[in-house]
N, C-alpha and C positions, 0 to 999 in steps of 0.2 A: 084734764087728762082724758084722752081717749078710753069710753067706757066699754066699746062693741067693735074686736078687730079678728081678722079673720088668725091672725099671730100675734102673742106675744112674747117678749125675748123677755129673759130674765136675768140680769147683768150687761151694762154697758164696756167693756174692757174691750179688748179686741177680738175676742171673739164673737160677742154682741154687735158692733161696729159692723164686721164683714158679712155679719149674718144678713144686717139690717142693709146693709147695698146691694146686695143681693134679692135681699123680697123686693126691693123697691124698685131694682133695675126689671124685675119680672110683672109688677105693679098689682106686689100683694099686700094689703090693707096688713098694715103692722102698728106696734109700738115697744121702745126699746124702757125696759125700767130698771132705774140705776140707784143702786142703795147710799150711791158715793156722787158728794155735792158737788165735785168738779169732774170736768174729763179727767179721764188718762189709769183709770181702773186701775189695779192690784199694784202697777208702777208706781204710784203715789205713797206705797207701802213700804215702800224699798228704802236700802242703807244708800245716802250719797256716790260714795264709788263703788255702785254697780255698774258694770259693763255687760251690754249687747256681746254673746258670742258668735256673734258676724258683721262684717261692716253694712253699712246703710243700706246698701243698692241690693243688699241679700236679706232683708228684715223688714220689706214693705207689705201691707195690706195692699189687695186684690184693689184696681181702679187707680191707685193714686200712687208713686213711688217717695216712700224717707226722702225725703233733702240729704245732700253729702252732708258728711262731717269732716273737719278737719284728722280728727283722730281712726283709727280702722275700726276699734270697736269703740260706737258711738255710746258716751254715759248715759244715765238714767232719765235727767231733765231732756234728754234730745226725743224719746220716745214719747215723753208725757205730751210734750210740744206737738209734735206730730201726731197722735191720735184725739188732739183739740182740733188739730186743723184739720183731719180727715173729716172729721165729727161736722165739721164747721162747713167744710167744700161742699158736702154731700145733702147738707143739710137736712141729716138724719133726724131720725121723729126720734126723739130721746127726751125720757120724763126723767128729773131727777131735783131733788130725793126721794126715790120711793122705795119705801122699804118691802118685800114680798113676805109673806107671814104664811100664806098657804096657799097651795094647789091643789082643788077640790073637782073630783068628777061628777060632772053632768049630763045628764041624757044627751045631750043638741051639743058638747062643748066640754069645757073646760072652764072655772071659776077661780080667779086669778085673786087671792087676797090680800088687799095693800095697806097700809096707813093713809091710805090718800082714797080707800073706799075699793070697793072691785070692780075689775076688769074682765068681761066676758071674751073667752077668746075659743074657736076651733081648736088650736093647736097652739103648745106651748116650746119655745126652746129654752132648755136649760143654757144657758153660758156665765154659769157664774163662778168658774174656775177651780183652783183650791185653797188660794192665798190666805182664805178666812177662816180655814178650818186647819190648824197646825197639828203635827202629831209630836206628841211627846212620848217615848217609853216607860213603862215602869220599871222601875230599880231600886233594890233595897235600901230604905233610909235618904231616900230623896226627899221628904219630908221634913228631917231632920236636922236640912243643910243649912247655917245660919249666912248663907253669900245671899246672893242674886242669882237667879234663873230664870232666863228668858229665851224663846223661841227664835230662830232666825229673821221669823217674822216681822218679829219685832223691835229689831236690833237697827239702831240709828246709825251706827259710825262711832269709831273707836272714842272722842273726849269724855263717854261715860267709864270707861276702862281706863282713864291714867294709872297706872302704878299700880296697877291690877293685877293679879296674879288668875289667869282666867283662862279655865277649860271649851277647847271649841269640840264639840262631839258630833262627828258624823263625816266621813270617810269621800263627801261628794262632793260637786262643784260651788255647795253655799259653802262647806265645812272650810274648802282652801280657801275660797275670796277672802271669808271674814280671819282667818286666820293670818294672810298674809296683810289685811287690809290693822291690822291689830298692832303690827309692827312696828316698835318704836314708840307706841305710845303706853302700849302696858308692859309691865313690869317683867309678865312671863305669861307664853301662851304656849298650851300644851294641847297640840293636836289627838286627839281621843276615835280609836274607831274601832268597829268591829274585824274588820278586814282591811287588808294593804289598799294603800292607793291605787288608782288603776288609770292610767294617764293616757290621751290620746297620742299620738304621735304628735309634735310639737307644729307642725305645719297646717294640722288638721285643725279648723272652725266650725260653725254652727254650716258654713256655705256645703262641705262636704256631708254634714249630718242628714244635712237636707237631701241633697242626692242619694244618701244609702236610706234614706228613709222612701224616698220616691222609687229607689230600685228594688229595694225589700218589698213593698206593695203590690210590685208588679213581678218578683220573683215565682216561680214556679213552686220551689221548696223553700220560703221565707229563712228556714232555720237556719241554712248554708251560707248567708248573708252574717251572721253572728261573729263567725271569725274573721273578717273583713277588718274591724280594729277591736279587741281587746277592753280599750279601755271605756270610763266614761266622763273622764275629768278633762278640760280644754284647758290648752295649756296658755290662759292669755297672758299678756308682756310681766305684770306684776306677779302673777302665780309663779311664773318660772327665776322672777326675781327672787322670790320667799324661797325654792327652792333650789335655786344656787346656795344659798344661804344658809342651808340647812332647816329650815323652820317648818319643814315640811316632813318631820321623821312623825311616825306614827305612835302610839300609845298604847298597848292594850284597851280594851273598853274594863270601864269601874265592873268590880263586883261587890261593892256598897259603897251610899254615900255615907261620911258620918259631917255632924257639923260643922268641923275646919275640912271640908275636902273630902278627896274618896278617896278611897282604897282600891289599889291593885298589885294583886298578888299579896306582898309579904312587905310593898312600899306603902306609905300617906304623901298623897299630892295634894300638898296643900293649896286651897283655893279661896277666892275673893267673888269669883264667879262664873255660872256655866251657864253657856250659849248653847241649846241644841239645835243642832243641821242635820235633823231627821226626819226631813218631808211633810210632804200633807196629805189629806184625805180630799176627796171630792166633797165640795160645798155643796151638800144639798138637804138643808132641812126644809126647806120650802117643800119638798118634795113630799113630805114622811105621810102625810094622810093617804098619797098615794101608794102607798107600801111597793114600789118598785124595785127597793136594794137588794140581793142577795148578799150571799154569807160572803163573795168576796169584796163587799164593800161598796160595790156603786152596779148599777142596775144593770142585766142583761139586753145590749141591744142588739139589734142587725141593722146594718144601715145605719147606725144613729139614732134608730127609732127605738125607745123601750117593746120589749116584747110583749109586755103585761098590758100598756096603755101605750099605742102607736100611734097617740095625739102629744106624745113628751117627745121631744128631740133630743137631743145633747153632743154639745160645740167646744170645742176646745180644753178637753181635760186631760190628753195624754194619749198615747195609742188604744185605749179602749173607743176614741171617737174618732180616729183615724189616725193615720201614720203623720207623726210634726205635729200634730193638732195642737199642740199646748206651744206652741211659736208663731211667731208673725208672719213668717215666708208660709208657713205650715197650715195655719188655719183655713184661709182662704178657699184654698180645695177641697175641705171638710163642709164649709159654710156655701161655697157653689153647686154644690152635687145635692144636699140638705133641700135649698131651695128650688129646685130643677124639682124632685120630688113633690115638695110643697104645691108646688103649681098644677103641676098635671092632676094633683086631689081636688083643687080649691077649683081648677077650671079657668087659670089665669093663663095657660099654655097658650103661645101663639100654633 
C-alpha cells in the first residue's frame, strides 16, 4: 500500500470511485481505501429487491456509462456489477481491505491511520457515506420489546419475516420499498410514521430529481424551487402496486413499546418485529480526533472543504456536499469541481 500520496480517499463506493477518476484524469498522486473486501460499496449492503430510482442511461459515474438494463429501474446486483467494472476500466488505485481508525493533523499533511499501517497524505477526502452509521430513535420501552428489531440497514428481504406480524417505521422511500417488498410473505405489516406519505407524482423518477437538483443549484432563490413537487417518495412499479392495494395506509407513530408490540393511542399492535426506515447519519468517526462536527451533525464546509481543516474534503453524503451528491448521476459533479480545486493547490493544473 502506498504510504506518501499527495490524496487520500477514504471509502471506495461511488463516491470514492469518481473522486478517484478525477485526481487521476488531472494526474494527482492518490490512493482510494476501502474498508469492504469486494467492489461495489454500501450496494453490497442492500435488500435483494432494491431498485435504482432511474433507469441506466440516468445512474452512470462520470467517464463510463451503466450498460442498459432490460428493466427501467435496474436492480441492485446491476449497480454492484457496474461499479467493479468501472473500478476495473479505470484501473483505479484502490487498497482493500483497509480499515481507516484515524485522521490525525500534521504540520506538512495529514496522518491517515490504518490497519494496514499509515498513510501520509496532504489532503484527505471523506467518501465514506452513511450506510454504516444507521439512526435509530428513542422510544419509550423499546428495550422491553421481546420481537426483533433491525435497522433498514440491515434488512435482507422478506423469508426472514414469514408469518410475521411486523412493524415497518418510517414514512420514506426505504419505509415503502420494504413494506411493499413484505407482501405476501408476512403475516401482517403495519406501515408506522410520523407524518403522511408524501408521494411524487407517479411519472416523476430519480431522472427529474436530478434536473430540480441541477436547477435549484443554479436558482437565484433556491427556496422557490421547493414547491416544484411536494413529495419525496418515487413512485416505482411495485410501490404503486402495494398502494393500489391498500398496503400503504399510514399508522400513527408508537407512543411506547411494551413486549408484545407497541401501543398507540388507546390500541396494542401486536408485533413479531420492527424494521426502522429512519435514516442515517454521516459516517465519519475516522474523523473524530479532528473535532470537525458541529452541533448539526456533520462538519461546516464551503466548497466541500471542512472550514476548521481545509486539507478534509467531503464527497457524497447528501446536499450538505452538493446538490445529488449522495446519487450516481449526482456525484460526479461534486467529485469534478473537488478535484479542479485539488489540483490548482498540489500544482498539477495544466
Amino acid at each position: 500500500m502506498r504510504r506518501d500520496v499527495d490524496v487520500a480517499i477514504v471509502g471506495g463506493g461511488q463516491a470514492g470511485l469518481v473522486t478517484a477518476y478525477h485526481l487521476r484524469r488531472l494526474g494527482i498522486e492518490h490512493v482510494v481505501l476501502d474498508e469492504q473486501r469486494e467492489p461495489g460499496g454500501a450496494w453490497q449492503a442492500t435488500w435483494p429487491s432494491l431498485r435504482l430510482f432511474s433507469p441506466a442511461a440516468y445512474s452512470s459515474l462520470h467517464g463510463w456509462p451503466m450498460p442498459p438494463h432490460p428493466d427501467t429501474f435496474p436492480p441492485v446486483d446491476h449497480v454492484i456489477a457496474y461499479l467493479r467494472a468501472y473500478e476495473e476500466h479505470y484501473d483505479l488505485a484502490v487498497e482493500r481491505p483497509v480499515t481507516v481508525r484515524d485522521v490525525r493533523a500534521a504540520p506538512d499533511g495529514l496522518t491517515v491511520v490504518t490497519d494496514r499501517g499509515d498513510v501520509r497524505a496532504r489532503h484527505v477526502v471523506s467518501a465514506t457515506g452513511t450506510w454504516s452509521a444507521p439512526f435509530v430513535p428513542l422510544v419509550e420501552g423499546q428495550a422491553s420489546f421481546a420481537g426483533r428489531q433491525l435497522h433498514s440497514a440491515h434488512y435482507r428481504g422478506p423469508a426472514d419475516f414469514a408469518g410475521q406480524r411486523v412493524a415497518v417505521v418510517g414514512g420514506g422511500n426505504s419505509g415503502v420499498q420494504i413494506t411493499a417488498d413484505l407482501l405476501g410473505t408476512a403475516e401482517r405489516v403495519s406501515l408506522v410514521s410520523a407524518r403522511r406519505l408524501r408521494f411524487l407524482p407517479d411519472d416523476v423518477d430519480g431522472r427529474h430529481l436530478f434536473d430540480r437538483a441541477t436547477a435549484r443549484q443554479h436558482a437565484v432563490d433556491p427556496e422557490t424551487m421547493e414547491a416544484e413537487f411536494v413529495g419525496n417518495i418515487v413512485a416505482l412499479p411495485r410501490v404503486r402496486e402495494a398502494r393500489a392495494q391498500g398496503a400503504l395506509r399510514v399508522r400513527a407513530m408508537f407512543d411506547r413499546i411494551v413486549p408484545d408490540g407497541a401501543v398507540i393511542g388507546r390500541d396494542l399492535l401486536e408485533l413479531d418485529a420492527i424494521i426502522w426506515c429512519t435514516g442515517y447519519r454521516p459516517a465519519l468517526r475516522h474523523l473524530r480526533s479532528l473535532r470537525l462536527r458541529t452541533s448539526d451533525g456533520h462538519p461546516e464546509v464551503v466548497d466541500n472543504r471542512a472550514v476548521r481543516d481545509p486539507r478534509v474534503s467531503f464527497v457524497g453524503y447528501g446536499d450538505w456536499t452538493g446538490p445529488a451528491s449522495a446519487t450516481l448521476i449526482g456525484v460526479g459533479r461534486t467529485a469534478k469541481r473537488l478535484a479542479a480545486q485539488l489540483s490548482q493547490e498540489l500544482g498539477t493544473a495544466a
